[in-house]
C-alpha positions in Angstrom: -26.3 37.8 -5.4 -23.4 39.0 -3.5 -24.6 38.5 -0.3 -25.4 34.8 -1.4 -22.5 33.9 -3.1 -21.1 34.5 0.4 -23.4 33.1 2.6 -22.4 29.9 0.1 -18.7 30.2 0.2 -19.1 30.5 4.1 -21.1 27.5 4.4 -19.0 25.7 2.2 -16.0 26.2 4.8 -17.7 25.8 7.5 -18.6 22.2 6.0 -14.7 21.2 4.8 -13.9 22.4 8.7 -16.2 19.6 9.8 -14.7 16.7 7.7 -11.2 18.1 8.6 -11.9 17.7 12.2 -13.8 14.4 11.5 -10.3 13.0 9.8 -10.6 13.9 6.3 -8.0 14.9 4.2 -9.6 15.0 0.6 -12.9 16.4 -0.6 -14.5 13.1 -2.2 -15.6 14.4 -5.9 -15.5 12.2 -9.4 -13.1 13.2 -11.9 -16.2 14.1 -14.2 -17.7 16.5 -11.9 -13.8 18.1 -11.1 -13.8 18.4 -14.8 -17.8 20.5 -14.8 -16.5 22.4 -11.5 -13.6 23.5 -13.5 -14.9 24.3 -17.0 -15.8 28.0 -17.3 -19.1 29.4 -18.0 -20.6 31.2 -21.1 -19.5 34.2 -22.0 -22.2 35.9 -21.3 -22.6 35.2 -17.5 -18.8 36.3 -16.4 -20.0 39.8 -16.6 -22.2 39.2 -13.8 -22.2 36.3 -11.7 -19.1 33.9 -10.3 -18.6 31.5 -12.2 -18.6 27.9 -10.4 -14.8 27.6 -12.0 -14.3 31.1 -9.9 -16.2 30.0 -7.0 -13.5 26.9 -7.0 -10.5 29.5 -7.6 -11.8 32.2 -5.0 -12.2 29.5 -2.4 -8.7 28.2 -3.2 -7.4 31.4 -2.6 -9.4 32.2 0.7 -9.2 29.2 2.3 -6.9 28.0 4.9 -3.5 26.5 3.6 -4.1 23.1 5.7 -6.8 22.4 2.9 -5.6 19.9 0.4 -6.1 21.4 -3.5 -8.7 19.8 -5.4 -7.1 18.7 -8.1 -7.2 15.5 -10.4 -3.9 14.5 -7.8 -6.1 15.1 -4.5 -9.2 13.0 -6.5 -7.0 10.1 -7.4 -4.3 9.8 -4.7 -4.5 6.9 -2.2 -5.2 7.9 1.3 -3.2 10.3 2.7 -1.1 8.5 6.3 -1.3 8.8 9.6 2.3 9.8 9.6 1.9 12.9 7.8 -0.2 14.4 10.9 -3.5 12.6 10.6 -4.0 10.3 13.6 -6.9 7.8 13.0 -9.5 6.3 15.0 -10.0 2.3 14.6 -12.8 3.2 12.7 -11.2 5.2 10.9 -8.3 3.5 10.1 -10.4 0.3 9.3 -12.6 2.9 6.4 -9.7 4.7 5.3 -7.5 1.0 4.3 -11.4 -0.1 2.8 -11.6 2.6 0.5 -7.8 2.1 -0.9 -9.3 -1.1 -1.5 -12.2 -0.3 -3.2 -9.7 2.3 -5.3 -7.2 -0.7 -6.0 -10.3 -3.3 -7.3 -10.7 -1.0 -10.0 -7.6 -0.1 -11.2 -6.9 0.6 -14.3 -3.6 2.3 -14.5 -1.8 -0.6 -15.7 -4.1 -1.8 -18.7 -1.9 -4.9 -20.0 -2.6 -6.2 -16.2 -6.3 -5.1 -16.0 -7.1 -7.2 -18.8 -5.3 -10.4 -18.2 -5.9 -10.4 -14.2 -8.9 -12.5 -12.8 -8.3 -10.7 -9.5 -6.9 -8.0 -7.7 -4.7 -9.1 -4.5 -5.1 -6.2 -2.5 -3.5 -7.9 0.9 -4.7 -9.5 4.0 -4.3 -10.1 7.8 -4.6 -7.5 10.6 -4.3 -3.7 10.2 -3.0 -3.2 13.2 -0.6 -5.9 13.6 3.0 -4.9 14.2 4.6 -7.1 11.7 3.7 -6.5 7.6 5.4 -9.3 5.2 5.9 -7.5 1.8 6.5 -10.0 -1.8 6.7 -9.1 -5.3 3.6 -10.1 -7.2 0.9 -12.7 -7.0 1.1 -15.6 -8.9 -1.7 -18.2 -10.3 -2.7 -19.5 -7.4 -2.8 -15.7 -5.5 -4.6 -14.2 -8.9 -7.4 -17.0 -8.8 -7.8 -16.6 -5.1 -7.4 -12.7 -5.0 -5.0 -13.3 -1.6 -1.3 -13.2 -1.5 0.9 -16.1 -0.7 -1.8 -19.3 -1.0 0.5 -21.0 -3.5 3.1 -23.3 -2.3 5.7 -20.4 -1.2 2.0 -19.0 0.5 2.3 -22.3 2.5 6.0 -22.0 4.0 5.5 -17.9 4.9 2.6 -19.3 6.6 4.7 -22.5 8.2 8.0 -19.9 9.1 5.4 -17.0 10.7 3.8 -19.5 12.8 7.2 -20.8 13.7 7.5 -16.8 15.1 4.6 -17.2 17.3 2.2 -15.7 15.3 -0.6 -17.0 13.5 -1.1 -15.9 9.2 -4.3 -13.5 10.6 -2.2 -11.5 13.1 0.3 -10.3 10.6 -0.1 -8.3 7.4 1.0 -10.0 4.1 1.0 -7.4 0.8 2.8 -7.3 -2.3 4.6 -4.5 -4.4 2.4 -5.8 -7.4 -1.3 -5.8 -6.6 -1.9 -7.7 -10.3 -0.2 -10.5 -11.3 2.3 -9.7 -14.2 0.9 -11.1 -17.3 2.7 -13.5 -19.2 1.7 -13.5 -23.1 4.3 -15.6 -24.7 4.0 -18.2 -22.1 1.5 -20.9 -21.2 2.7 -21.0 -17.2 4.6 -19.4 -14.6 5.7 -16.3 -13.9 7.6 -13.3 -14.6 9.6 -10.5 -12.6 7.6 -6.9 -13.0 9.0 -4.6 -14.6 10.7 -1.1 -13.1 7.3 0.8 -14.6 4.8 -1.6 -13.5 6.2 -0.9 -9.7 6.5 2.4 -10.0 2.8 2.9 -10.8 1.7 0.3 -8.2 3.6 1.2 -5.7 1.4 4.3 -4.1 -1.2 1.5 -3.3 1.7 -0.4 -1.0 3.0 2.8 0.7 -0.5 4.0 1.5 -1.2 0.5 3.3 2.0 0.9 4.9 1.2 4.5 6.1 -2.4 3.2 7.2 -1.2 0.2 9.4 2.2 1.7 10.7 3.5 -1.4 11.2 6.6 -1.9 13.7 9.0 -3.8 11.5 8.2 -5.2 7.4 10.1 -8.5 5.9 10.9 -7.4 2.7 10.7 -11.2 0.6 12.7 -11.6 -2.4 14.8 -9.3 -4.3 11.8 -8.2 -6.2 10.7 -6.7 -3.0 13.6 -5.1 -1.9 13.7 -3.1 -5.2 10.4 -2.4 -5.2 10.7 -0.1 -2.3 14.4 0.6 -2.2 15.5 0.4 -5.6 18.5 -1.4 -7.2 20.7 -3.3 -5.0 23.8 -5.2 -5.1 21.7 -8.5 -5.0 19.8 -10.0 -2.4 22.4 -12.3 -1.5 24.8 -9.6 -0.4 21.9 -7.7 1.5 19.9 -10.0 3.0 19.9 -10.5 7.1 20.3 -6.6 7.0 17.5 -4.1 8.5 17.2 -0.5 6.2 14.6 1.8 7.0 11.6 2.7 5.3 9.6 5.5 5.5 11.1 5.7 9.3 10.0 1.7 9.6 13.1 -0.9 10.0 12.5 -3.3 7.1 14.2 -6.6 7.5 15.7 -7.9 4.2 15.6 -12.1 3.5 14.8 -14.5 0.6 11.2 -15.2 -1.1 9.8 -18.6 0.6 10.2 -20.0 -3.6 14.1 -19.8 -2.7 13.6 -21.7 0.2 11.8 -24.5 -2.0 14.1 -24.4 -4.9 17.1 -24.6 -2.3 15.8 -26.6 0.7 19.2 -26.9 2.8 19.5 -26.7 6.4 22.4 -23.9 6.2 19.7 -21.8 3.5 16.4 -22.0 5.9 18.9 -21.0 8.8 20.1 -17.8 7.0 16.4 -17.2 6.7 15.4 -17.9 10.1 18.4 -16.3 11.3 16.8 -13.1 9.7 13.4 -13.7 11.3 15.0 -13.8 14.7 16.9 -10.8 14.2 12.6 -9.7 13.4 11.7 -11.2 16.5 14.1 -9.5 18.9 13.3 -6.1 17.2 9.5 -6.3 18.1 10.8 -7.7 21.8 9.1 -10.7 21.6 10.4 -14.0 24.1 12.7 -16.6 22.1 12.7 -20.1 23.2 15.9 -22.2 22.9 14.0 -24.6 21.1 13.7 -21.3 18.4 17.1 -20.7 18.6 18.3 -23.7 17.6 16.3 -24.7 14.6 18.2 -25.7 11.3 21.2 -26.2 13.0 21.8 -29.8 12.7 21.5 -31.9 9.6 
């Protein structure tokens, strides 16, 4: 039994030395079977024979370090980034951001949301574009469609990225809140998420920001901006500013819904003054024409 308890373990590593070197971090197991793997055996077999709990523990021990442990953390956690020393293939990159989704489309973690939500709004556009848009939450219009910005505030960030040069599929466009906040003691609009329902969200957001890398992100709203860097002094007072994230320069503005709510030349220039400011960082060729918008009338 010895000799193939280690012809196992051996096999066993030689198979988690594979999926390392083909780009995986975690081993893929259900919480249940984690649970079975874990629980220890009758009594009466520890005399004898390794336990499977043991064969889990031994293996922990023996292993090599660069192994992740298999824990309910490893099980659950959204994929682990490029940035922390695993470089993905295309293919890869385009599986690893489909299986957060398929982790976010279930998500129960937040049950007052799970109920009330028709659908999850994961995010859209291109993985591998060098521009990511980040907002606060969808709204009606986003939670019937299950895509971010398609409401009216949807329709300006469309209008002000094409105005960059790029079209809505080149960019990414995500949101700290991947469920729309529900709203029981009202019959429309919307409400701010609160501090706890970010927190528990937010993994989902930095994972897609780890998998796409993006060059710069446009933080929209002061929702945004707290969602990833906390409390501020208000939005007014640091907008048009870059802070890094996560070693990415993150450009600061107002949500589009300002915009509409405050529709003056000298309000859509701060804006577009910010975008520019977005523009030269990625190097990317500015027309007069761009320069000078919203600077008459």
């Amino acid at each position: 039994m010895s000799e193939l308890y280690n012809q196992l373990l051996d096999a066993t590593i030689q198979h988690l030395e594979e999926l390392k070197s083909g780009g995986e971090k975690f081993v893929r197991v259900s919480p249940e079977k984690l649970v079975a793997l874990q629980s220890p055996a009758p009594p009466q077999a520890r005399s004898t024979t390794p336990t499977t709990g043991e064969t889990l523990r031994n293996f922990r021990a023996t292993a090599s370090p660069k192994f992740a442990p298999l824990t309910h953390e490893a099980v659950e956690k959204p994929l682990v980034s490029p940035a922390q020393g695993i470089p993905l293939t295309p293919q890869g990159k385009a599986a690893a951001i489909a299986e957060l989704r398929d982790r976010a489309m279930v998500c129960q973690k937040c049950p007052h949301l799970a109920v009330s939500r028709r659908n999850v709004v994961f995010g859209v556009g291109d993985i591998n574009s060098p521009l990511m848009f980040v907002g606060e939450a969808p709204g009606a219009d986003e939670d019937a469609k299950g895509e971010p910005f398609v409401g009216k505030a949807g329709q300006l960030l469309t209008r002000m990225i094409n105005t960059m040069g790029f079209t809505r599929d080149a960019v990414y466009i995500a949101n700290i809140l991947k469920c729309r906040p529900d709203t029981p003691d009202q019959a429309y609009g919307n409400r701010k998420p609160t501090t706890d329902e970010m927190k528990t969200c937010l993994p989902y957001l930095l994972a897609q920001v780890d998998l796409i890398q993006p060059k710069v992100i446009v933080a929209l709203g002061a929702t945004a901006v707290e969602g990833l860097f906390g409390k501020t002094s208000g939005i007014t007072r640091v907008r048009g500013q870059f802070l890094a994230f996560r070693n990415i320069p993150v450009m600061l503005t107002y949500h589009p819904a300002y915009l509409l709510r405050n529709q003056s030349n000298s309000e859509k220039r701060k804006v577009w003054e910010d975008l520019l400011q977005v523009m030269e960082k990625l190097e990317m060729p500015i027309s007069e024409k761009q320069r000078g918008y919203f600077l008459r009338g």
